[in-house]
OpenMM code with the backbone's topology and positions (N, CA, C; nanometers):
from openmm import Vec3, app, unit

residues = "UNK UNK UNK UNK UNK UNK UNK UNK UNK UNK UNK UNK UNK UNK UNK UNK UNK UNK UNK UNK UNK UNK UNK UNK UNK UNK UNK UNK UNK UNK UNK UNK UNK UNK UNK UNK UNK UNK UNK UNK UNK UNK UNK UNK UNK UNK UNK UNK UNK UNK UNK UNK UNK UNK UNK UNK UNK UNK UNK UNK UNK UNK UNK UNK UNK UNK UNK UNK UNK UNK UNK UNK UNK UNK UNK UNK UNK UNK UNK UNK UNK UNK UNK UNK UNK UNK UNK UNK UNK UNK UNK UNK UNK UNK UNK UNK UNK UNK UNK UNK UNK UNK UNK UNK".split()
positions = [
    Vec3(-0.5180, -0.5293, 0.3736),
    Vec3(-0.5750, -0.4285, 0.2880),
    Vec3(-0.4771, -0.3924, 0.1755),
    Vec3(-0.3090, -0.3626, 0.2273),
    Vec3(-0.2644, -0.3195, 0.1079),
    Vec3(-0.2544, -0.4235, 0.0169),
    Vec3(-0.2335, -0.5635, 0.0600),
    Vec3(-0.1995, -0.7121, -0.0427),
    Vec3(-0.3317, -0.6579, -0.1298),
    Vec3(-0.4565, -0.6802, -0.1136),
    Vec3(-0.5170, -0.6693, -0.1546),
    Vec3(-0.5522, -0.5410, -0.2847),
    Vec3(-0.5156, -0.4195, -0.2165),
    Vec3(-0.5154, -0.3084, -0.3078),
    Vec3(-0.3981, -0.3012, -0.4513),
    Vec3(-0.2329, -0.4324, -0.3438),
    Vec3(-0.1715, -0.4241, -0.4570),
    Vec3(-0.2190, -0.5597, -0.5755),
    Vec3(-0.2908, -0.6151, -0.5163),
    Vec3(-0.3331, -0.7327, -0.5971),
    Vec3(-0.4370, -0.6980, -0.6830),
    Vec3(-0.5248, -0.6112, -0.7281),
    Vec3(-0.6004, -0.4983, -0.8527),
    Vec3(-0.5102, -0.4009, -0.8894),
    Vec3(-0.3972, -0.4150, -0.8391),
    Vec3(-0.3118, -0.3033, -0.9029),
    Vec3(-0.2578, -0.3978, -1.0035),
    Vec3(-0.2367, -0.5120, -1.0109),
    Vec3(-0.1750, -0.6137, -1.0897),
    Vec3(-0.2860, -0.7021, -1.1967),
    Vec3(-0.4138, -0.6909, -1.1558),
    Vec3(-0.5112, -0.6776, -1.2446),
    Vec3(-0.5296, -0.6377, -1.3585),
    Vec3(-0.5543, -0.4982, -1.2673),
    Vec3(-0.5434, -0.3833, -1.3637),
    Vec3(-0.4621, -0.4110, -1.4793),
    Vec3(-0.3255, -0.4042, -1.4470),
    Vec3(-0.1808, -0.4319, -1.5251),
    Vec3(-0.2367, -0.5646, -1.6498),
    Vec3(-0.2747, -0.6299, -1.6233),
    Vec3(-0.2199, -0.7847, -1.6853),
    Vec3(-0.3731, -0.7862, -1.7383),
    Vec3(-0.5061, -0.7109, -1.7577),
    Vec3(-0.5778, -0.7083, -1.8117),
    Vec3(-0.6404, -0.6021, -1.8778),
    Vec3(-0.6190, -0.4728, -1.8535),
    Vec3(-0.6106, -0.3719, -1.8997),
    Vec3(-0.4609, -0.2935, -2.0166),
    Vec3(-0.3997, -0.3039, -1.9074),
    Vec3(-0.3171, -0.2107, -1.9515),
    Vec3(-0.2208, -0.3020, -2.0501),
    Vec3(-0.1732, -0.4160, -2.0492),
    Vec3(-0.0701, -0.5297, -2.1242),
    Vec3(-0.1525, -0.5256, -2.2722),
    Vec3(-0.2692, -0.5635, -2.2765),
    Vec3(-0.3256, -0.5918, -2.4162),
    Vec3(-0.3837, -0.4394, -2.4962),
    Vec3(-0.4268, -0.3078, -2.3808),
    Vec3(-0.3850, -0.2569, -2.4911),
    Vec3(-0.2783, -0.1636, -2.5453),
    Vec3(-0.1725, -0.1909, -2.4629),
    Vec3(-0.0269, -0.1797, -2.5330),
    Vec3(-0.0186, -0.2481, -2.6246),
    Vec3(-0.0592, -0.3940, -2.6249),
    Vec3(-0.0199, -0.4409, -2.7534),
    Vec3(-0.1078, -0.4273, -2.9029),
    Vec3(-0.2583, -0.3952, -2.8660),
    Vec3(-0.3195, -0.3307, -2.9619),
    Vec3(-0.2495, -0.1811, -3.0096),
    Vec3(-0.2079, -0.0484, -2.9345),
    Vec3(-0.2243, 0.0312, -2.9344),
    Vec3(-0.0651, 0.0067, -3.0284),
    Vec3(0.0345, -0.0994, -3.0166),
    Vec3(0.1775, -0.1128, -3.0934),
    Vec3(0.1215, -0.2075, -3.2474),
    Vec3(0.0341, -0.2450, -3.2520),
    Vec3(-0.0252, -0.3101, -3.3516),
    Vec3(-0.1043, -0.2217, -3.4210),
    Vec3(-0.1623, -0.0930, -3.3908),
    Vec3(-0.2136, 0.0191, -3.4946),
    Vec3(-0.1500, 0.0707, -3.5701),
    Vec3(-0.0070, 0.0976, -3.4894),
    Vec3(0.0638, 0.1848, -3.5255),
    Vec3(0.0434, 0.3540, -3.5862),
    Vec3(0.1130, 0.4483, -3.6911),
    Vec3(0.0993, 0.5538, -3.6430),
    Vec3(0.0106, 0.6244, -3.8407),
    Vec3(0.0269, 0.5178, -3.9050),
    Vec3(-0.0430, 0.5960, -3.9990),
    Vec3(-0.1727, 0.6806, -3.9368),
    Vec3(-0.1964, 0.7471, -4.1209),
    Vec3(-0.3475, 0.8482, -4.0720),
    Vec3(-0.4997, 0.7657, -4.0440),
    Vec3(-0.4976, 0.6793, -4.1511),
    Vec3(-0.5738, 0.5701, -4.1029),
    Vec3(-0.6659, 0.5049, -3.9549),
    Vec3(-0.5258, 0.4775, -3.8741),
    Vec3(-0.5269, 0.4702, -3.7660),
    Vec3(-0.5325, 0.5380, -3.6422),
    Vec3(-0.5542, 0.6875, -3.6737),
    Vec3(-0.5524, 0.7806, -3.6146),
    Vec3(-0.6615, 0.7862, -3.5070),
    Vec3(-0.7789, 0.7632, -3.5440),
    Vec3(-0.9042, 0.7536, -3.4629),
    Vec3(-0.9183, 0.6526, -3.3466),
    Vec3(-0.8455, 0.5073, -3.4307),
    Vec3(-0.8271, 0.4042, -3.3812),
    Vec3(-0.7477, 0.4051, -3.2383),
    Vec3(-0.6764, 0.4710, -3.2630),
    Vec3(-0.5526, 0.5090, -3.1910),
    Vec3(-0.5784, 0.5666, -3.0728),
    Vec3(-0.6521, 0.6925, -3.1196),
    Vec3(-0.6806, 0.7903, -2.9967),
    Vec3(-0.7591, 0.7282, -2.8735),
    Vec3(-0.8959, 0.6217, -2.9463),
    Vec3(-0.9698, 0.5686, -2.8305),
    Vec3(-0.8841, 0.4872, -2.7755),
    Vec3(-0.7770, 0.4247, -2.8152),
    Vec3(-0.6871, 0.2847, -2.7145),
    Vec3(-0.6474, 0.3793, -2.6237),
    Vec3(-0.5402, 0.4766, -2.6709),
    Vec3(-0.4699, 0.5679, -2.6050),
    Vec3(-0.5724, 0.6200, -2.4684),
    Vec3(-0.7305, 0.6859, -2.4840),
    Vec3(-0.7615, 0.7275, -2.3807),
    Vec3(-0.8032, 0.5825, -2.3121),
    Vec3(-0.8656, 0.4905, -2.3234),
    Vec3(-0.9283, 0.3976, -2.2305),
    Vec3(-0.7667, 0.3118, -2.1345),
    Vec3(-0.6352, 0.3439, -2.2298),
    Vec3(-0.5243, 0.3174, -2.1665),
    Vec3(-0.4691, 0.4208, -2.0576),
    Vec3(-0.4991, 0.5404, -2.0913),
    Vec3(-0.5204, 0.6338, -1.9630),
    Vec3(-0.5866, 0.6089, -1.8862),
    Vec3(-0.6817, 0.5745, -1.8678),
    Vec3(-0.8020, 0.5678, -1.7993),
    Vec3(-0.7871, 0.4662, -1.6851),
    Vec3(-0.7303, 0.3418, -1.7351),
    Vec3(-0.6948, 0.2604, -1.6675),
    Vec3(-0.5812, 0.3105, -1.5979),
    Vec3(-0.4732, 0.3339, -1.6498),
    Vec3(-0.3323, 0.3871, -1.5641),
    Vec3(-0.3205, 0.4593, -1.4718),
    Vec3(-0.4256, 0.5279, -1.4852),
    Vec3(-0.5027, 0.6813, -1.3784),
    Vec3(-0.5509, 0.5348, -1.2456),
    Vec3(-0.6385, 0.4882, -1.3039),
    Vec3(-0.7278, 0.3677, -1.2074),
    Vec3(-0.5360, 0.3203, -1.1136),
    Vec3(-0.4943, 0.2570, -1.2018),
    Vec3(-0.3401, 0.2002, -1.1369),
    Vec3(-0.2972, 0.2719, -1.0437),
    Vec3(-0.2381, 0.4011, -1.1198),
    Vec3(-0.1691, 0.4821, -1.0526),
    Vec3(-0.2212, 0.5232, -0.8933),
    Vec3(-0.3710, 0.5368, -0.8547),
    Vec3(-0.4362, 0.5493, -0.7635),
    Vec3(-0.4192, 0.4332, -0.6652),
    Vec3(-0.4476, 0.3458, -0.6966),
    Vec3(-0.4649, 0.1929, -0.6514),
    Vec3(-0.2805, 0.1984, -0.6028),
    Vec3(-0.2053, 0.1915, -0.6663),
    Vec3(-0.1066, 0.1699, -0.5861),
    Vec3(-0.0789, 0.3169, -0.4959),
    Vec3(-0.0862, 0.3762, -0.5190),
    Vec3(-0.0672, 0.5417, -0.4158),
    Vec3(-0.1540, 0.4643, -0.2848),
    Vec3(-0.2745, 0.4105, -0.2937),
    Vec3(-0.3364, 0.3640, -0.2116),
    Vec3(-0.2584, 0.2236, -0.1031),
    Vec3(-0.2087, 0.2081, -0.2225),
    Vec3(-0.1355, 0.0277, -0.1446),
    Vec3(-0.0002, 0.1006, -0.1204),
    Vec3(0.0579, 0.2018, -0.0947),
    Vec3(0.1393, 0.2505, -0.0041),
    Vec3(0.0958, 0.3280, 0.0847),
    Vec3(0.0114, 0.4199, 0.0937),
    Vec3(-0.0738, 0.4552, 0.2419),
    Vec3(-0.0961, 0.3867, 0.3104),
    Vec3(-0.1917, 0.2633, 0.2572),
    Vec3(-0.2586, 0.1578, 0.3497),
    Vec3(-0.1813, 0.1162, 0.5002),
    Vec3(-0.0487, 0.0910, 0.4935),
    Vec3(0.0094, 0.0336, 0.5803),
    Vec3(0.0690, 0.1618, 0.6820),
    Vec3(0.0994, 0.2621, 0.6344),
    Vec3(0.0937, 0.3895, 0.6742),
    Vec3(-0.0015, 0.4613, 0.7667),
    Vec3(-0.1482, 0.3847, 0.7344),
    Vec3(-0.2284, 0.4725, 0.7682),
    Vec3(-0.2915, 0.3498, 0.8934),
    Vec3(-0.2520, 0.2110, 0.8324),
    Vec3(-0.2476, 0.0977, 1.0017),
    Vec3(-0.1564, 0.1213, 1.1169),
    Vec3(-0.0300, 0.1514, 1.0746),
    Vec3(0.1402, 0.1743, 1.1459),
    Vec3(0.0131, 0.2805, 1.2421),
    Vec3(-0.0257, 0.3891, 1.2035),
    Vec3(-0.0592, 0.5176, 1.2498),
    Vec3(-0.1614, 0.4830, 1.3845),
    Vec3(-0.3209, 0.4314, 1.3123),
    Vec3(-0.3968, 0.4319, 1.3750),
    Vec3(-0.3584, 0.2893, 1.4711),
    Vec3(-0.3312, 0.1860, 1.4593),
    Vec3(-0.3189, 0.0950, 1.5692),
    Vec3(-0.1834, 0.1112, 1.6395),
    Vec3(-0.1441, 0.2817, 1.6571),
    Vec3(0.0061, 0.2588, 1.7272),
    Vec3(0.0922, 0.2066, 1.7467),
    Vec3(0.1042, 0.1338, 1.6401),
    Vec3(0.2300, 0.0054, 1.6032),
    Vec3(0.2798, -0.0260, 1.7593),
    Vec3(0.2355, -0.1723, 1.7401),
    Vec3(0.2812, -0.2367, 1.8814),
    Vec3(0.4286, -0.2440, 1.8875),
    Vec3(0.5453, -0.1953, 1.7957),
    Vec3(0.6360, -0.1657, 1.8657),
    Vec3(0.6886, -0.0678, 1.9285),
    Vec3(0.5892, 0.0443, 1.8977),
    Vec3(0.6524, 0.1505, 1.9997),
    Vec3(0.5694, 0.1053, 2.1099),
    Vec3(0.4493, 0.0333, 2.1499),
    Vec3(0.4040, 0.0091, 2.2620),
    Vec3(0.4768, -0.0267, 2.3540),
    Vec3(0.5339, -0.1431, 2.2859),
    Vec3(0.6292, -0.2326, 2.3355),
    Vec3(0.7620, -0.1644, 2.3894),
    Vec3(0.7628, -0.0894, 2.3159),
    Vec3(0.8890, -0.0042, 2.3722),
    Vec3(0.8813, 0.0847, 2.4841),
    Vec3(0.7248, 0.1622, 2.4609),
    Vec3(0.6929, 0.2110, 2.5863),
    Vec3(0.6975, 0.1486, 2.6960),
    Vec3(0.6326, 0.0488, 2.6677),
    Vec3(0.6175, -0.0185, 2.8002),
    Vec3(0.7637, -0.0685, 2.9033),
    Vec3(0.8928, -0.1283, 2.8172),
    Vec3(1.0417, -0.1186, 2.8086),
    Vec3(1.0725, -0.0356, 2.9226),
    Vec3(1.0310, 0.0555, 2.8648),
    Vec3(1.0731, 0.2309, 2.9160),
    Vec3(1.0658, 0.2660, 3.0472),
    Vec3(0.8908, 0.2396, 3.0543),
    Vec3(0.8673, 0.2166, 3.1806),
    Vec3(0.9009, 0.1446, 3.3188),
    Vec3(0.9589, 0.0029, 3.2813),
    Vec3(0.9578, -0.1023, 3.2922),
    Vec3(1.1197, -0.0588, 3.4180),
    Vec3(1.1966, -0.0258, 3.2742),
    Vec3(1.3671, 0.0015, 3.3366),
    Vec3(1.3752, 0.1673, 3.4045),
    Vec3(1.2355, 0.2211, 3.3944),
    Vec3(1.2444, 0.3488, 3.4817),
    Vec3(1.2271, 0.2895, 3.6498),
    Vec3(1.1455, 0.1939, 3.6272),
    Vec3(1.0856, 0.1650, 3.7902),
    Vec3(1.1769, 0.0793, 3.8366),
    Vec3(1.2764, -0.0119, 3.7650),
    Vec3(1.4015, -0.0392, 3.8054),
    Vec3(1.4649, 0.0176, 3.8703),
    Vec3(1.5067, 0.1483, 3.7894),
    Vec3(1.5918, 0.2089, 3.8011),
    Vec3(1.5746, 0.2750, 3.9687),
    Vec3(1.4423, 0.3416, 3.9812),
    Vec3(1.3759, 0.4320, 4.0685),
    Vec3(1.4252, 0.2947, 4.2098),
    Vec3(1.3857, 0.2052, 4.1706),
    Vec3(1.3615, 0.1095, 4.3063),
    Vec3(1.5046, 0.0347, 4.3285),
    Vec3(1.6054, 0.0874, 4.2826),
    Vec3(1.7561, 0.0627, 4.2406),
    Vec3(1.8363, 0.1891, 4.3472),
    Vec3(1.7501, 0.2667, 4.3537),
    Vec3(1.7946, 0.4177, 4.3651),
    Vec3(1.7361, 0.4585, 4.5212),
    Vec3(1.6051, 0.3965, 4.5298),
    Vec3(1.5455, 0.3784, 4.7013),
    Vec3(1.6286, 0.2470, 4.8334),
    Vec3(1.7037, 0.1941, 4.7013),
    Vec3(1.7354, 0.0856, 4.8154),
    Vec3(1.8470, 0.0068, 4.6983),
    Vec3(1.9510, 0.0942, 4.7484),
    Vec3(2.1246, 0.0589, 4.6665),
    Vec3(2.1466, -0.0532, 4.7476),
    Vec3(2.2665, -0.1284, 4.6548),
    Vec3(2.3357, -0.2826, 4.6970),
    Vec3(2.3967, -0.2337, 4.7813),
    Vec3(2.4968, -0.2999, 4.8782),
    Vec3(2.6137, -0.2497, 4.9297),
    Vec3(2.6750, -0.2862, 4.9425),
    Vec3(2.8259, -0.2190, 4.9511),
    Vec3(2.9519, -0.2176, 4.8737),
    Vec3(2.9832, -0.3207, 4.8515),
    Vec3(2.9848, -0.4031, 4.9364),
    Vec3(3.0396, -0.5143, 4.9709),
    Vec3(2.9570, -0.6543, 4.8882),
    Vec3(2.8334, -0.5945, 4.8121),
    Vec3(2.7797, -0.6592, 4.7161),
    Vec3(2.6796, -0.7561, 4.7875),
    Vec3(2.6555, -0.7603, 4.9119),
    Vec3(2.5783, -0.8544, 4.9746),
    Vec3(2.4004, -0.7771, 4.9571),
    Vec3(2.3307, -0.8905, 4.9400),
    Vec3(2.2458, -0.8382, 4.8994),
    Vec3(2.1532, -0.8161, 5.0083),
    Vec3(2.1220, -0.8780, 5.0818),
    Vec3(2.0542, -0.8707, 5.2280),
    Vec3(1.9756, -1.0237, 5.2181),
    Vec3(1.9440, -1.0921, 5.1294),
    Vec3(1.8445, -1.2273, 5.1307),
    Vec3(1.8841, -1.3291, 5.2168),
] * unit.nanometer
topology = app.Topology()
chain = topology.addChain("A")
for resn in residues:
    res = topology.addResidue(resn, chain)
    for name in ("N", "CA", "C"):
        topology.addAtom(name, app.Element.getBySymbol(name[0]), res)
């Protein structure tokens, strides 16, 4: 999901926003151009707003997977946890002795 969200974020970029920077540096600032100007300027907002969203989005995304599928490494870790508690517990019901012999 986020590849994807950042991959229209780069869209966006390289078809929107690149050409009309370069229109909007090709008007330049006489009075003339004033009108000209203003519409690049908002439809270049417009898009950047679109960007700016789109990537806010393609950094949640993975944020909001980590979250809801409980990232299998803390599972994994839980499970760890568990794992060297019941060790431990069954370590603790029935110690080596001294002498290191194990009984087998």
């Amino acid at each position: 999901m986020a590849l994807a969200l950042y991959t229209a974020t780069l869209v966006i970029t390289v078809c929107a926003n690149i050409p009309l920077n370069i229109r909007l540096g090709s008007v330049g600032t006489s009075e003339h151009a004033g009108a000209g100007r203003e519409f690049l300027e908002r439809r270049w907002t417009r898009w950047n707003i679109y960007r700016t969203w789109l990537s806010l989005a393609t950094l949640l995304a993975p944020c909001i997977a980590w979250r809801r599928f409980d990232s299998p490494l803390a599972a994994e870790s839980a499970f760890s946890a568990k794992s060297a508690g019941q060790v431990i517990h069954l370590a603790a019901k029935n110690p080596v002795p001294p002498d290191g012999e194990t009984g087998f």
